[in-house]
ZATIMAR-893984 format. One record per residue (C-alpha): y, x, z. Coordinates in steps of 0.02 Angstrom, whole numbers, plus 50000, padded with zeros to 5 digits. Layout:
YXZ/...
***
This chain:
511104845249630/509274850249584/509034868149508/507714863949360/507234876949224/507254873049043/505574873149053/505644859049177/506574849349088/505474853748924/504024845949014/504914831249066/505364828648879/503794831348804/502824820848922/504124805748908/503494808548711/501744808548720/501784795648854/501034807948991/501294801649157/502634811949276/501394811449415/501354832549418/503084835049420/503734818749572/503154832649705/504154843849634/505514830449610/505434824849790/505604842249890/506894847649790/507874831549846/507364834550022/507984851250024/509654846349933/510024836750088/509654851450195/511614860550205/511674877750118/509874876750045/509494890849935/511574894149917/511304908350062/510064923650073/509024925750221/507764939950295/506124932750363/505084948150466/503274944150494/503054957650639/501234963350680/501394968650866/500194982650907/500274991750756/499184985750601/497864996350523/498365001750335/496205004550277/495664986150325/497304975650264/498144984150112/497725002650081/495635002950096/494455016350072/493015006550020/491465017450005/492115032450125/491685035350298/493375030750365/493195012750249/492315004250379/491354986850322/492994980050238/492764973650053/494074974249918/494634958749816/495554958149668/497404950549666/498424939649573/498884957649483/497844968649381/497094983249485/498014978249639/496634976649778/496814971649950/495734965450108/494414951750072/495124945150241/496824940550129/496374930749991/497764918050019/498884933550017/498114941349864/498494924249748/500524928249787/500394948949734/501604946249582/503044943449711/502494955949816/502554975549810/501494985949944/502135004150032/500475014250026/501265030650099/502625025850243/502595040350351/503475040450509/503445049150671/503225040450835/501565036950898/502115029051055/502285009151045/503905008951133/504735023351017/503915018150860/504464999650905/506405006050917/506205018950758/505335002650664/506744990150714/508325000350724/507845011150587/508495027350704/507345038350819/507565032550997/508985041951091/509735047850916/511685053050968/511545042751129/512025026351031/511385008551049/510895005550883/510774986650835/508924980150764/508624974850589/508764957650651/510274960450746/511124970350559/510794957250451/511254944850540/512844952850548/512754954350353/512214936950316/512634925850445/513924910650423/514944908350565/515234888850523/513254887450553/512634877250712/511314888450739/511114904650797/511194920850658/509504927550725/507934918750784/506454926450831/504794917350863/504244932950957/503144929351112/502894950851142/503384964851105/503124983351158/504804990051220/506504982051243/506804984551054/507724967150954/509374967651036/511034967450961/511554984651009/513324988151019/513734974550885/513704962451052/513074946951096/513704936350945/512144946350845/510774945050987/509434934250954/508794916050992/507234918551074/505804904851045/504234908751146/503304892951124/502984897751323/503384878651384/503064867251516/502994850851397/501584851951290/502694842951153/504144858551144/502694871851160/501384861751008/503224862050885/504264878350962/505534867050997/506934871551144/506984862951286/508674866551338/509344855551207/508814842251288/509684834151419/508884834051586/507974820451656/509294806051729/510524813151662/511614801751539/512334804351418/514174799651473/513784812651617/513314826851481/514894823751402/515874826051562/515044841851599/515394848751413/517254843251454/517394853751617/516334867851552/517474869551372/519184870251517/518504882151629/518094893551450/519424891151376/520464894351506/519404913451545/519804916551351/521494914951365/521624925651550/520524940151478/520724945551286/519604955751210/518014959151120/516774954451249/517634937151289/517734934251112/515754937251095/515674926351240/516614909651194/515834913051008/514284910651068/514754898051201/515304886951071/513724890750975/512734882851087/513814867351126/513774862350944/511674866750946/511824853651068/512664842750990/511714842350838/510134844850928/510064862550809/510044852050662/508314844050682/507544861750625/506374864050774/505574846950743/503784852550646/503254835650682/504554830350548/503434838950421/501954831650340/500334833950449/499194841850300/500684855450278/500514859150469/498704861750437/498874873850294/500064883750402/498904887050527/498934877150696/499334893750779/500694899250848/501214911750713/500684899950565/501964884950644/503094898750684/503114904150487/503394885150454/504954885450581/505564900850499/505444891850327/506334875850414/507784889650484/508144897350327/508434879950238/509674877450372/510624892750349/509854905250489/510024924450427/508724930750486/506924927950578/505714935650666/503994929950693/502644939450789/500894939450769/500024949650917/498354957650954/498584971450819/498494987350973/496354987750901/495745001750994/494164996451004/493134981650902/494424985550771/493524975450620/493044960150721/494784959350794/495604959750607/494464948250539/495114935550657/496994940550647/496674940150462/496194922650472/498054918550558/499064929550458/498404924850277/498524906950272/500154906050380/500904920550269/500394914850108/501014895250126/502764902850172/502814909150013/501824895149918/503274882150009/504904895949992/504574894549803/504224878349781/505884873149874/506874885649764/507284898249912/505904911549888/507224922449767/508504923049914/507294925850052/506574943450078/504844945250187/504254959550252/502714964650348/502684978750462/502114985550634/502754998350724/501455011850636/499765010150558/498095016050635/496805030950615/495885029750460/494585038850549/493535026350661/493365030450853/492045030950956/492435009451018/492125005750840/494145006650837/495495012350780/497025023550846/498955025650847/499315033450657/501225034850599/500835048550486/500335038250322/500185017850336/500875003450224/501954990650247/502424973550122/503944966850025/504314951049949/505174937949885/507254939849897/507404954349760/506114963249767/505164967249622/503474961149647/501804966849580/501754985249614/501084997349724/502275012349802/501325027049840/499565033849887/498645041250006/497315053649985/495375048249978/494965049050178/496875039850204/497395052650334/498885058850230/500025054550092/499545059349940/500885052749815/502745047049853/503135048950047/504105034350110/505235037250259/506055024850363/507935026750298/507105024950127/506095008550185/507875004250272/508785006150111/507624994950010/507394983050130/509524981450104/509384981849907/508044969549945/509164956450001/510814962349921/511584970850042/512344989550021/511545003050115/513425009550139/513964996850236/514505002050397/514914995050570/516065002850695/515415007650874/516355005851009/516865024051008/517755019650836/516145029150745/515955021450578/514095017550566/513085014150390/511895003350402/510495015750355/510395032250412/510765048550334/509565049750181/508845035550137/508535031449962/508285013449886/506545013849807/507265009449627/505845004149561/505634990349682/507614984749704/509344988749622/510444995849719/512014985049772/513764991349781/514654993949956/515754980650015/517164980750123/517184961050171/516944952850369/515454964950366/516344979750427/516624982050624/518684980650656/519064997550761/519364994650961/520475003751048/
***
C-alpha cells in the first residue's frame, strides 16, 4: 500500500482539474511501488552510522571559526536553516539541515585512536569493570533486529578501523557484524560490495550445493542437539542465517547494478558513496543497523587539502542518502549519525595540520526522530573548549536511543547475570532534540544464564 499525504493526494486532485499533467508526481508514484515490493519497507526502524575513521576535525566541517587564527582558509555557507552555517566543502549537506541537528560541544576523554574508538562505539571507557561491552552496532541490532530476516542484524561497509572495536561483546555472535570490505578479487563483487561467498564456486552445480547444504544442516543439527546451550544456540542461529542468505542470494540487496546508473553517479563512485547506497538498499530490506566508513580523517598534516577532498566523498554520498531515504518514505524510521572517534585541535600545527582533540568536537543527527534544524551547544571563539551545554558520551548514547525509539533503560544481561542498560550511568536524552521513550521489557532483555 503506498503512504501518500493529503497533500499528495490534493495535488493529484487539483491537477486532474485543471488538466495539469502528472508528470511531477509518476517518480514519486514509481519508487514508492518499488519499495512496496521490497519486504518490511519503512514498517521497521533502522540505525545507519556514517563513521569518519581517523577522527574528523569539528573547525573545517561543522563548528568553524571563520576569521580567527585557529579558522584556517575554510568558508562558511549558509544552510537550508536560518543562521545554521557549515563548511563550504558541504553544500549538498547544508540543503538537508532541517532534518538534521549538530552537537557543537561533545566532550570526551580519550585521545588515543584505539581508546577513543572503543569509548565512541561501546559508549563505555575501555577496561570499565572488566566487561566486554557490545558496540552500538552490535546494541541495536539487538534492539531492532527481526529474527525472520535473511540477512544479517548488522552490516558494516567498514574497510578500517583503529582498534578491534565493532564486535558483539558478550551479547555473542548472533549480534556480530557482516563485514563488507569491497577488498575482492572479481572486479564485479569489489565495483557493487557484493559477497562473494554467496556464490557458488566455480564447477560446482547446483545439485552438488544442495547436497552439501543437506550434509552440513545433519552434522549441525545433530551438534545442537549433543551440546545445549547459549553458544550453540548463537551458533546454529547464525548457521542458518547464512544458509537462507544463500538461498536467497541476501535478497538481491548487494546488487548496485540493479539501481539506475545516474543514481550511482550522484552517490559517488567511491567506495563510501556506493556503500551509503548499499546501506539505503539494506535498510529497505529490513537490516538494523549499518555501518559505513569513510577513512583518511587521522589529518596531521595537510589538514585542509586532505578535507577538501574527503569533503567531496562525504557530501554528495551523505546527502543523496537522505535525498533517496525520504523520497522512499524511510527517512522518519532511519536515524544517521556522523561521528569519529574525537575531533581535532582547533589550533593548527606546525604540518599545516591538525591534532588528536576529544575535549570539545561535534558530531551529526538525523532523520529517525530526531528533531532537525538545531544546533546543541557552543564552543568558545578559538574552539578549544566548550563554551555552552557540554555533551558527554552517555548523553550522546541516550539520544542516539530516543533517536530511534529505543529506551535508554533497556538492559541486557552479561554472562555474570549483571543486568546491563544500554547507556551508562548518567546519560541524559538531549530533550530538545528527541523524546524520551519508555523502558520495555520485550525479546530485548538478555534471559539470565546460569
Amino acid at each position: 500500500m503506498f503512504d501518500y499525504s493529503r497533500r499528495d493526494f490534493m495535488k493529484f486532485s487539483l491537477a486532474s482539474a485543471f488538466g495539469v499533467s502528472y508528470s511531477g508526481l509518476l517518480p514519486k508514484l514509481a519508487r514508492a511501488a518499488e519499495a512496496s515490493k521490497v519486504a518490511g519497507a519503512a514498517k521497521h526502524k533502522s540505525f545507519i552510522l556514517l563513521w569518519m575513521t581517523g577522527g574528523p576535525t569539528q573547525t573545517d566541517t561543522f563548528d568553524l571559526k571563520v576569521g580567527h587564527a585557529n579558522g584556517g582558509p575554510s568558508k562558511a555557507i549558509e544552510t537550508a536553516v536560518s543562521g545554521i552555517q557549515i563548511s563550504e566543502h558541504l553544500p549538498g549537506v547544508a540543503k538537508q539541515m532541517k532534518d538534521l541537528a549538530i552537537i557543537r560541544s561533545l566532550s570526551t576523554a580519550e585521545g588515543d585512536h584505539d581508546r577513543a574508538t572503543r569509548l565512541m562505539l561501546t559508549g563505555h571507557k575501555p577496561g570499565q569493570e572488566g566487561v566486554n561491552y557490545p558496540s552500538l552496532g552490535s546494541l541495536f541490532a539487538k534492539e531492532l533486529g527481526d529474527e525472520t530476516n535473511d540477512l544479517p542484524h548488522y552490516i558494516s561497509v567498514s574497510p578500517f578501523r583503529f582498534g578491534d572495536a565493532g564486535g558483539p561483546g558478550f551479547l555473542g555472535p548472533n549480534y556480530a557484524p557482516l563485514i563488507v570490505s569491497g577488498d575482492s578479487t572479481d572486479p564485479e563483487a569489489r565495483a557493487n560490495l557484493s559477497i562473494e561467498n554467496l556464490k557458488a564456486p566455480a564447477g560446482v552445480t547446483k545439485e552438488s550445493m544442495e547436497k552439501r547444504f543437506e550434509i552440513s544442516k545433519f552434522l549441525q543439527d545433530d551438534f545442537t542437539k549433543r551440546a545445549k546451550g547459549p553458544s550453540t544456540k548463537s551458533h546454529k542461529a547464525n548457521f542458518d542465517r547464512a544458509m537462507r542468505m544463500i538461498e536467497t542470494n541476501a535478497k538481491g540487496a548487494f546488487k548496485l547494478d540493479e539501481e539506475p546508473a545516474a543514481l550511482r553517479d550522484k552517490y559517488g563512485r567511491s567506495q563510501f558513496g556506493q556503500g551509503c547506497l548499499l546501506a539505503r538498499r539494506l535498510v529497505e530490506r529490513g537490516v538494523a543497523f549499518v555501518e559505513v566508513a569513510l577513512n583518511g580523517w587521522d589529518t596531521h598534516a595537510d589538514n585542509f587539502n586532505m578535507v577538501k577532498n574527503l569533503s567531496a566523498t562525504l557530501d554528495p554520498a551523505w546527502s543523496t542518502l537522505m535525498e533517496d531515504l525520504r523520497e522512499r518514505g524511510l527517512l522518519e524510521s532511519t536515524l544517521i549519525v556522523w561521528m569519529g572517534e574525537f575531533g581535532r585541535t582547533p589550533k593548527i600545527n606546525a604540518t599545516t595540520g591538525r591534532d588528536h582533540f576529544p575535549l570539545a568536537w561535534s558530531t551529526v543527527l538525523g532523520g529517525g526522530g530526531i528533531k532537525g534544524g538545531q544546533v546543541v551547544g557552543s564552543t568558545n571563539e578559538s574552539g578549544t573548549e566548550v563554551k555552552d551545554r557540554r555533551v558527554t558520551i552517555t548523553d550522546l548514547y541516550a539520544t542516539m536511543c530516543a533517536g530511534i525509539g529505543v529506551s535508554p533503560e533497556n538492559e541486557n544481561i552479561s554472562p555474570e547475570g549483571r543486568p546491563i542498560p544500554l547507556v551508562d550511568r548518567g546519560g541524559k536524552v538531549i530533550e530538545e532534540l528527541a523524546s524520551v521513550p519508555e523502558k520495555t521489557n520485550s525479546k530485548n532483555q538478555a534471559p539470565r544464564t546460569n
